[in-house]
N, C-alpha and C positions, 0 to 999 in steps of 0.2 A: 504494500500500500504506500502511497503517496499521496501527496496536495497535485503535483502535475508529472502528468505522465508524455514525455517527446515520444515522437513516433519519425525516427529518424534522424543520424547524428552525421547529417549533412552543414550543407554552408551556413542554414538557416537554423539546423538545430543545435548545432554548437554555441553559437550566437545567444540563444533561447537559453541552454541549460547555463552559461556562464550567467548569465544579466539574473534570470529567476531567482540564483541562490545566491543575490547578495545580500538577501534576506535571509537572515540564519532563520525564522521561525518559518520560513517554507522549504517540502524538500521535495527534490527531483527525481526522478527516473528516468534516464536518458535511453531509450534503443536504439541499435542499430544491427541490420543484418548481416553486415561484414566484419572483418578484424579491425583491429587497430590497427593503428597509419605507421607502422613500423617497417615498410617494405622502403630499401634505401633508396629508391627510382624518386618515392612519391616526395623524397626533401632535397632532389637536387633540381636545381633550374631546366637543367637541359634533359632530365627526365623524365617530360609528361611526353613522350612520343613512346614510351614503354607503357603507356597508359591507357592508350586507344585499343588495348586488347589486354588476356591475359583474366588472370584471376581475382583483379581487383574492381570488375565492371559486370555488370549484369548480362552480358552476354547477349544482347536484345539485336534485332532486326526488323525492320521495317515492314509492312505489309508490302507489295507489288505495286509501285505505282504506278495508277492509268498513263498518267501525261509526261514520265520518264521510261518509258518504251516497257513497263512490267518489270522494273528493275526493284532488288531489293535492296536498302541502303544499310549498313551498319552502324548501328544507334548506342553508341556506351553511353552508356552511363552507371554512375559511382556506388559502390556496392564499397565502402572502406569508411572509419572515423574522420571526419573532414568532408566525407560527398564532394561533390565538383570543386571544390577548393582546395582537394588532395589532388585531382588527376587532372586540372585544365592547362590552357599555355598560360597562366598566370596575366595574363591583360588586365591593365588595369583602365575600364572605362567604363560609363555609366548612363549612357547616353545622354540626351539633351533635355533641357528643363521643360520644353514642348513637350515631351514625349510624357511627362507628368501633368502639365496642366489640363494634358488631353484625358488622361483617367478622369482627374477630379472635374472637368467643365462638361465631357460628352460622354462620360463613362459613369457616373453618378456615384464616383468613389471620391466624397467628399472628406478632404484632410488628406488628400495626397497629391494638392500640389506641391510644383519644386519648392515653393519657399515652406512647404507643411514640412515635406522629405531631406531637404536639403540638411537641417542640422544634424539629422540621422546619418546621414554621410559623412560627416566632419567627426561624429562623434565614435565609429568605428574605425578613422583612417589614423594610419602613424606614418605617415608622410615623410622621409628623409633629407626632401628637399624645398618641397613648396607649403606655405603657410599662406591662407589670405580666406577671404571670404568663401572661396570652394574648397578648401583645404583642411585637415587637421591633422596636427602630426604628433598624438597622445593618444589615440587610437590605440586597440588590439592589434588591427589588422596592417602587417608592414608593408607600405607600397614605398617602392624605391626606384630612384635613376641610374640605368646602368651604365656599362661601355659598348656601345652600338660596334658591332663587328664593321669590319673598315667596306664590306660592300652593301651592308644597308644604311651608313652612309653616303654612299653612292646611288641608291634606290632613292634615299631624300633630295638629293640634288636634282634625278631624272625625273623625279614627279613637278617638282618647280617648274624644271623647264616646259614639260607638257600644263603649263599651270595649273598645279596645285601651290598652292604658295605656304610655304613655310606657319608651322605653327607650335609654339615652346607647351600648348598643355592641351590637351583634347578635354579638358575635363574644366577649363577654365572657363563657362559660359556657352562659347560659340565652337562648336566641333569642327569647322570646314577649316580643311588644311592638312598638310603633309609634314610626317615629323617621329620622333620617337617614343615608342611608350612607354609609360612608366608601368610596373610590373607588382606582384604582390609576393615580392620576397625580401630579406632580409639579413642581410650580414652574409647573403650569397646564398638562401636557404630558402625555400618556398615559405612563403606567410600562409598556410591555409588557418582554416577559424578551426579548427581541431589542435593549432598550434598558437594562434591567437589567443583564442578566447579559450577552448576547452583545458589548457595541459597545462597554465598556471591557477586553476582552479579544483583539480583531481582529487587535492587532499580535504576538501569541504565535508566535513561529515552530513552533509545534507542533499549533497548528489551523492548518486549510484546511476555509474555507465555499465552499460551491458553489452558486449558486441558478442556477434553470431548469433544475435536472439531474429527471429522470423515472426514476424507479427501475424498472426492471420484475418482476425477482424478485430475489430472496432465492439465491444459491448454495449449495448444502449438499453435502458429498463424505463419503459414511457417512453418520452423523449427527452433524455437526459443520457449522453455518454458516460459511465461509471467504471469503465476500464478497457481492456483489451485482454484477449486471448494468444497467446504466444508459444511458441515450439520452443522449448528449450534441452537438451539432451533426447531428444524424440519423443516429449512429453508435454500433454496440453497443459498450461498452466497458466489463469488468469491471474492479474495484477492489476488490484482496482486505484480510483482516480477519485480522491478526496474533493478535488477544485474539477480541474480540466483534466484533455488530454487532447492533447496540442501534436498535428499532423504536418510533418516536415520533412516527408519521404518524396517530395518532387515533383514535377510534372506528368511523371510517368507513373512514380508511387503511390501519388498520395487519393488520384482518381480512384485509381486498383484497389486500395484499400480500403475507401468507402463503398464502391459497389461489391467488394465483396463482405462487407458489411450492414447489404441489403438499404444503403443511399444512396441515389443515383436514378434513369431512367427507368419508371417502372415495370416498362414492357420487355424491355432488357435485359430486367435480374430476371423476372418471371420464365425467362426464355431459357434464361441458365438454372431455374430452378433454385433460384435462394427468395426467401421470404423479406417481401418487400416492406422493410421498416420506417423509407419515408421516400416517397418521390420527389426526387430532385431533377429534373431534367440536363441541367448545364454540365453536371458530371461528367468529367470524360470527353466534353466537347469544346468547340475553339483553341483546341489544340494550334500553334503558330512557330516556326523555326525560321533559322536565315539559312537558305540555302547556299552552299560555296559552292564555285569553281572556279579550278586552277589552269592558272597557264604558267607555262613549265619553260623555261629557256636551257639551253645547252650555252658552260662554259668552255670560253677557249684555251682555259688553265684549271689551275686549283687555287683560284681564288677565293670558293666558300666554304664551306665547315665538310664538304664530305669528305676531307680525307679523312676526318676521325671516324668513318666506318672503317678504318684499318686499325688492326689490335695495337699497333706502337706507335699511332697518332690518339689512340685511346690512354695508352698508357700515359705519354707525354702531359696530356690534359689532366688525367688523375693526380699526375705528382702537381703539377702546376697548382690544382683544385687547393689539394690536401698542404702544401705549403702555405698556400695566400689566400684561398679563398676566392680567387677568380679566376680567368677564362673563359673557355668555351663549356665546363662544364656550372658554370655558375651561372651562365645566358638562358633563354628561355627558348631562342630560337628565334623567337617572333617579335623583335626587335624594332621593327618599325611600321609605320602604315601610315595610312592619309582616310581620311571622310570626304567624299564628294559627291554631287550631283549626274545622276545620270536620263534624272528628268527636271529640267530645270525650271520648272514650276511649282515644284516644291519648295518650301519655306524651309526647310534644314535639310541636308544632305541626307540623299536614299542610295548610299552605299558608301561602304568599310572596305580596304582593304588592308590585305596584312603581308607583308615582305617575311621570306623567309631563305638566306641566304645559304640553300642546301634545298639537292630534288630526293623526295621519297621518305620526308620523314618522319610523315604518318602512313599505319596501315591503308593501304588501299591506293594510295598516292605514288606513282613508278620512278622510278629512277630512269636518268636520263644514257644514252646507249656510251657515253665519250665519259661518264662515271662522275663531275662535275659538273652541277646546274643549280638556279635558284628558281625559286618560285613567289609568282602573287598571286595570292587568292580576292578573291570579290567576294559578297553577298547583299541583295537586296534587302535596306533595312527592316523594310517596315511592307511585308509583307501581307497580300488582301486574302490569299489564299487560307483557309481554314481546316483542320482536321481534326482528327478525334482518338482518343484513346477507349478503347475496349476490351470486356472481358473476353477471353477464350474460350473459358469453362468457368465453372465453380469453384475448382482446383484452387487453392492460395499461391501453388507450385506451378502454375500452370503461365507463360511469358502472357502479357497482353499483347493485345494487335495493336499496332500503331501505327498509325496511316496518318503523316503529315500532311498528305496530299498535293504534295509539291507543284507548282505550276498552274494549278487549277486555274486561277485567274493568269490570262494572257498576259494580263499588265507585267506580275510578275517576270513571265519567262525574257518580256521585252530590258525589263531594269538590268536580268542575266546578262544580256548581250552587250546592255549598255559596257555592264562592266565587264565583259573581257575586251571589248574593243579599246576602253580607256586603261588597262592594266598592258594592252600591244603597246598602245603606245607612249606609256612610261616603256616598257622595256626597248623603245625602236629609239630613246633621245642621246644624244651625246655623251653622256656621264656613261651613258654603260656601252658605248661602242668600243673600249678597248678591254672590254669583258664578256661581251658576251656572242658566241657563235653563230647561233642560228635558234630559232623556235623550235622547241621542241613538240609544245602543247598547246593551241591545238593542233597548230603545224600547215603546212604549205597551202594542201586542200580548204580550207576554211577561208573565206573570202568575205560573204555577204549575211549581210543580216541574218535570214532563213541559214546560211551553213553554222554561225552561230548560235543562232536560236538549238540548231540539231546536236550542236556537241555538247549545249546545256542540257537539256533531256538525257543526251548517252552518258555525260559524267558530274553532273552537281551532286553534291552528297549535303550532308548535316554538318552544322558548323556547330552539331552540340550544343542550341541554345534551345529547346522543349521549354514554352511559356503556356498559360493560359486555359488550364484545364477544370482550374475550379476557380473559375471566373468572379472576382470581386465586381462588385456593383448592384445594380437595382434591372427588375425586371425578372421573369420566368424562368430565362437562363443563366442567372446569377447563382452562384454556389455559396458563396459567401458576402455579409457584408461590410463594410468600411472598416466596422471593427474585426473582420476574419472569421468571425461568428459564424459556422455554418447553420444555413437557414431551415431554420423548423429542428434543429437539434441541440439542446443546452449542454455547456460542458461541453464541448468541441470547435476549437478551430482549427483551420489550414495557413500557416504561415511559410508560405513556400513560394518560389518561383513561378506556381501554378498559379498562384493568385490574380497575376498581371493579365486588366483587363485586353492591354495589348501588348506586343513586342516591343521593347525599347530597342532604340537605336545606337546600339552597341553590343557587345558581350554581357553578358547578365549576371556574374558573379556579384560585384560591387550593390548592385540591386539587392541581391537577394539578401546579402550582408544586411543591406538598408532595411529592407521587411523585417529582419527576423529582431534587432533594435526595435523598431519602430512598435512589433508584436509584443517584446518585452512591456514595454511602457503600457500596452493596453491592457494587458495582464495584469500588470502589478496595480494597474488602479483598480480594475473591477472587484482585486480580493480587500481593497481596503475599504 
């Protein structure tokens, strides 16, 4: 038993179980389905490309998509203490303050505009370099300025020239511009909120973390949440909920675990045969990601990071690491990028991309044939296409479907094209003509809008940003409201990623940080 029960000791839940028990007369229960963040990939910078597979990710794939030719995409996500802030490329950004006013003015998620959400950003950030009105650097969370490898500052020079014009903070009000990113590590060492916030708070006698624990539903008696049901050594064992019990398993999780806890659409569970405890229609639905795709250049040397795929460019690195604490294994990889327009009728920038000086170095992503290349990826910010997350079976063990439904809206597949044609040519400008060989990806054949349009469908994938499943706001298909309160059930809310009634325009860690703050605070007032 406990006052509050976490249901997931991700980016948000970590965040939750630190802030909750700064009240010694309240105590926690933290879950999480994976280990502890003890795997040495998950604390070195240039280690989340170990990430994108392997044993510390839910093993997930995509349903078939209609409008990328039936292709299935590979969908990790984080199954470890830390959630997406143990396995991401560490980016530090948080889109634009539009992209919050738009919750609170047309989303009916009122107290989360920028200036509601902004201190909640200041007040997770430990900042190493910038202090000012968007800034804090007292924060858990360490975000830091690195040393930009010498050809992603080359990529910042070749984006100017294609004008994107220079810019020292993405995070400083207005995002348009080319430049480098600040990261969420620390003294050379990933920042995630399982090292932030959760690992200087362990010895609390009022939390209790539990990893390897499998939650399978949600308890509700009336409609009041009073605990959850959990596998522990292959034994049902519930753990009741004095106050709440606060659902912070994700975009993908946190749906799963309410419809298989008989909340969600009624015709749905009915279909899988679990007894319907409250119809919620929005569950599961308005699912939203950024789609990526890469174009891949061939270098005409070993000017980027791939030699260290050779074991005594590996080692070289290691000693270098293990003396100073910098290098290439201390980088994130993804070192630099720019925000721009690829429809210029929009009022902020609807596409990100991200420089990464080395080809292939996420799963699924090829190496170029001459063994050196670098790559920039795109993705459409702000996405109209909508999709949905669903049960399988009954099963708690059983994967959900997840069908982003990439492309659906045309608009989007056209933002795609916009941005490979503007990532050509950044790579076609002067700064990188004594670098770079020839295209790799998409290569010679690809010419005209429609050939672009066709190599988006054959090769965009997930840029790992799953938003929007248990939709905050007002209305039918709202899951939760302002305060995260899941609707028609006491005792339960969703302080996750999923919450966001839309995609922010950026990477979504920083976000999520900001939720699970921001959830803190609603909490700690409703128990006093």
């Amino acid at each position: 038993m406990a006052d509050y029960i976490i249901v997931g000791g991700g980016s948000a839940g970590c965040v939750l179980a630190a802030r909750l028990t700064e009240d010694p007369n309240a105590t926690v229960t933290l879950l999480e389905a994976g280990p502890r963040d003890t795997n040495m990939f998950i604390h070195l910078p240039v280690g989340f490309f170990k990430m994108t597979a392997g044993p510390l990710i839910w093993g997930y794939e995509t349903a078939p998509g209609r409008e990328i030719g039936g292709r299935k995409m590979v969908y990790p996500q984080a199954r470890v203490l830390g959630g997406g802030s143990s396995i991401n490329a560490q980016v530090f950004t948080r889109g634009c303050p539009e992209d919050y006013n738009a919750w609170a003015d047309e989303e009916g998620c009122d107290g989360w505009s920028f200036r509601d959400v902004q201190p909640y950003f200041k007040k997770s950030e430990g900042n190493d370099t910038l202090v000012d009105d968007n800034h804090g650097n007292e924060g858990p969370l360490g975000v830091s300025s690195g040393n930009p490898h010498s050809l992603t500052r080359i990529f910042v020079q070749a984006a100017q020239q294609a004008g994107i014009p220079f810019t020292a903070d993405f995070n400083g009000g207005k995002q348009q511009g080319s430049g480098f990113y600040q990261t969420t590590t620390k003294n050379g060492r990933r920042s995630s909120t399982a090292v932030g916030y959760l690992k200087p708070v362990l010895d609390r006698s009022n939390l209790t973390v539990k990893t390897g624990v499998f939650v399978n539903r949600i308890v509700v008696k009336g409609n009041r949440a009073i605990g959850v049901e959990i596998i522990e050594k292959g034994e049902k064992i519930f753990i009741g909920a004095d106050r709440e019990v606060v659902l912070t398993s994700g975009a993908i999780g946190s749906p799963k675990l309410l419809m298989l806890s008989g909340i969600g659409p009624a015709d749905e569970l009915r279909a899988m045969s679990i007894d319907v405890v409250h119809d919620l229609p929005g569950v599961g639905q308005n699912l939203q990601d950024h789609m990526d795709v890469d174009v891949i250049a061939e270098l005409s040397g070993p000017y980027g990071i791939d030699r260290y795929k050779k074991l005594r460019w590996q080692i070289l690195a290691g000693l270098e690491y293990a003396a100073f604490g910098k290098g290439p294994v201390a980088s994130n990889i993804v070192e630099g990028g720019a925000f721009w327009w690829g429809d210029e009728t929009e009022k902020t920038p609807d596409l990100q991309f991200h420089f990464l000086p080395g080809a292939g170095v996420e799963k699924g992503i090829g190496s170029v044939p001459g063994g050196n290349g670098c790559t920039l990826n795109s993705y459409h910010l702000r996405p109209r296409s909508r999709g949905t997350v669903k049960l399988r079976s009954s099963d708690p063990g059983d994967a959900p479907i997840i069908d982003p439904n990439a492309f659906a809206e045309p608009y989007d597949l056209e933002r795609a094209v916009d941005g490979i044609l503007i990532s050509r040519d950044i790579l076609n400008q002067p700064a990188f003509k004594p670098f770079i060989r020839r295209e790799h990806l998409p290569g010679d054949g690809v010419n005209t809008r429609a050939d672009c349009a066709a190599f988006a469908r054959e090769h965009a994938r997930s840029a790992y940003h799953p938003v929007g499943t248990c939709r905050m706001g007002k209305g039918e298909d709202a899951v939760v409201d302002p305060q995260l309160k899941v609707y028609g059930i006491d005792g339960l809310r969703v302080c996750d990623s999923s919450i966001m009634p839309r995609l922010i325009s950026s990477n979504t860690n920083a976000t999520t940080v900001m939720i699970g703050e921001k959830a803190a605070d609603f909490i700690r007032r409703a128990s006093n």
